[in-house]
C-alpha positions, 0 to 999 in steps of 0.5 A, spaced: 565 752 343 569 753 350 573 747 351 576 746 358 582 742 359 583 735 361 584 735 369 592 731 367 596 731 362 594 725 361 588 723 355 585 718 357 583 713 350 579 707 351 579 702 345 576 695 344 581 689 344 579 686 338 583 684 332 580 689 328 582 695 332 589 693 333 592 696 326 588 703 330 592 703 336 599 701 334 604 703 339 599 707 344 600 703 350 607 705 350 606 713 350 607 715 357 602 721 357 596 716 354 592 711 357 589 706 353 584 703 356 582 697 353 574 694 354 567 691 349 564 696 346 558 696 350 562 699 356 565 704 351 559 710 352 558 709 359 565 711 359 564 717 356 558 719 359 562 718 366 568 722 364 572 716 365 574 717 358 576 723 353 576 719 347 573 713 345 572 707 339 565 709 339 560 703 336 557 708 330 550 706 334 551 709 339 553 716 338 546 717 337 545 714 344 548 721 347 549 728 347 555 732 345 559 728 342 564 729 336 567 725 332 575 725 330 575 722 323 582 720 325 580 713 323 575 707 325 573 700 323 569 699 317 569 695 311 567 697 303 563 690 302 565 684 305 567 685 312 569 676 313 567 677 321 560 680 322 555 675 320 548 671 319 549 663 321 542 660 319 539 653 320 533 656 315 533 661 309 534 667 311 527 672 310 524 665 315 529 667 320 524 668 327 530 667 331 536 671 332 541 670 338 546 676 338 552 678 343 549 684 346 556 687 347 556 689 339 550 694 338 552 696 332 552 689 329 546 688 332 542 694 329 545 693 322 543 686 322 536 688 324 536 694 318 539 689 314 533 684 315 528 689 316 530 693 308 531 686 304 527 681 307 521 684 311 523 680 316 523 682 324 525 676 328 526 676 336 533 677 338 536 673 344 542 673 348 547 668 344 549 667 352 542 665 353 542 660 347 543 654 350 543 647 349 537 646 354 533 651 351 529 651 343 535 653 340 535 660 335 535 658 328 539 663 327 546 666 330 549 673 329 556 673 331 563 676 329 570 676 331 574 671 333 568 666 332 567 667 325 573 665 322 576 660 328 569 658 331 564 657 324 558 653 327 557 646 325 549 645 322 547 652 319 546 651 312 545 659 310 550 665 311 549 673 311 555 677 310 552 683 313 558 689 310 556 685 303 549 686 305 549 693 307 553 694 300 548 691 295 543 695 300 546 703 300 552 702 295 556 705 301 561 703 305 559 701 312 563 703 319 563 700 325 565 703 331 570 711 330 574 715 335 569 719 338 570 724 344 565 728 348 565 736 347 569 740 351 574 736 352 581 739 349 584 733 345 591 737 343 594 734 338 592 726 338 588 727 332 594 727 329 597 721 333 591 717 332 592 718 324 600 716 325 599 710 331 593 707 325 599 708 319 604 705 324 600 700 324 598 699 317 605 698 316 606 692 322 601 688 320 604 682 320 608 683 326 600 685 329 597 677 326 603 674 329 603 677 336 594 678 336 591 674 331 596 667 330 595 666 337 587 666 337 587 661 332 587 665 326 590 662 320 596 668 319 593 668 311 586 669 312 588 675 318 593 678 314 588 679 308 582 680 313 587 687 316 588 689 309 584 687 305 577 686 308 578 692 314 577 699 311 581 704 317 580 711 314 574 716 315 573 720 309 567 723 306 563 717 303 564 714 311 560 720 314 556 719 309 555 712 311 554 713 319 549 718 316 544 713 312 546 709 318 543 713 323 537 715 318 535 707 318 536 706 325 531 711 326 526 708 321 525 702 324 526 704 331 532 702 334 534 709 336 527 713 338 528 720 337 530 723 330 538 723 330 543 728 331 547 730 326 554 729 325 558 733 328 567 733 328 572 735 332 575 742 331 570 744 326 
């Protein structure tokens, strides 16, 4: 395959500025000849499709969404079970859900949630807005959220809950992954993969010093943040993790969510 430098010696590397990406990105802000580019998931492809970025921490959604790309098995978020923050809140039982407001920001917990309602309850409810969901209007019976609002934020009144990780889990018996390094074919990434692997133990070995900087802050009980760092994240993209994206990516096409059948997998350097 040819690869063409990048135009500087700058490498452009564009990552969420959630919580959960923090332990990835230890230290990359203070490399002279990188630029951390912090921005929501759903800006992350744009991104690399416009050259604005030559790596990214993809959505694993939406590496079906484009041609050409690589993934960098440097690391990713994931979880192997519970994942805490990517949640079904339901005023009714879940397989009589009709309703469900997502943020639209995170494709990929959207799509797991509808294969997870789809697979095991036979259910295809109407996706909403969450912005949308609005005291004004019939309210939805039901809320997928994640993040910050799960942990600080659980909302009053909604009796039944789904932990989509676990759910995936009892589902496949596989790991689940969230979002990857991701870079676009061409690009010459020199030794970043290895510095993604060092910055993502790096941060593994400063997680306290990561909750108490990100996590207190935002109201999260320091405990609850250091275990959901820990405990509950899964950063590591090995065999099984590939294999995950991949039955991801198959149930995806099955119901619909991507149209044409996927891509496989393709690495970095292989």
């Amino acid at each position: 395959m040819n690869v063409t430098q990048p135009k500087s010696k700058t490498l452009r590397i564009a990552s969420v500025s959630y919580l959960n990406a923090k332990p990835l990105i230890h230290g990359l802000e203070s490399q002279r000849d990188l630029s951390l580019i912090l921005d929501v998931p759903s800006k992350l492809l744009p991104g690399l499709r416009d050259q604005r970025f030559d790596i990214a921490l993809l959505p694993v959604i939406d590496y079906q969404r484009l041609d050409n790309l690589l993934i960098v098995p440097s690391g990713g978020i994931g979880c192997d079970g519970p994942t805490l923050t990517v949640r079904i809140f339901s005023r009714c039982p879940i397989d009589k859900i009709k309703t469900l407001a997502c943020d639209t920001d995170s494709h990929t917990s959207v799509a797991l949630a509808r294969i997870i309602l789809a697979q095991q309850f036979k259910i295809h409810p109407q996706l909403i807005d969450l912005l949308h969901d609005e005291p004004t209007a019939p309210p939805a019976e039901a809320r997928l959220l994640i993040g910050d609002k799960v942990v600080c934020e659980e909302p009053p009144g909604f009796e039944h809950q789904l932990d989509l990780g676990s759910a995936w889990k009892n589902l496949t018996g596989l790991p689940f992954v969230f979002a990857v390094w991701t870079s676009r074919a061409g690009i010459d990434l020199a030794d970043l993969p290895q510095r993604l692997e060092i910055a993502k133990q790096s941060g593994l070995s400063n997680v306290r010093q990561i909750v108490d900087k990100y996590a207190t802050p935002r109201g999260w009980p320091p405990g609850i943040a250091n275990q959901y760092l820990t405990s509950y994240l899964k950063f590591d993209i090995g065999p099984k993790e590939l294999q995950a994206i991949e039955k991801f990516h198959q149930l995806a096409h099955l119901h619909q969510i991507i149209e044409r059948p996927p891509n496989p997998l393709q690495l970095y350097g292989k």
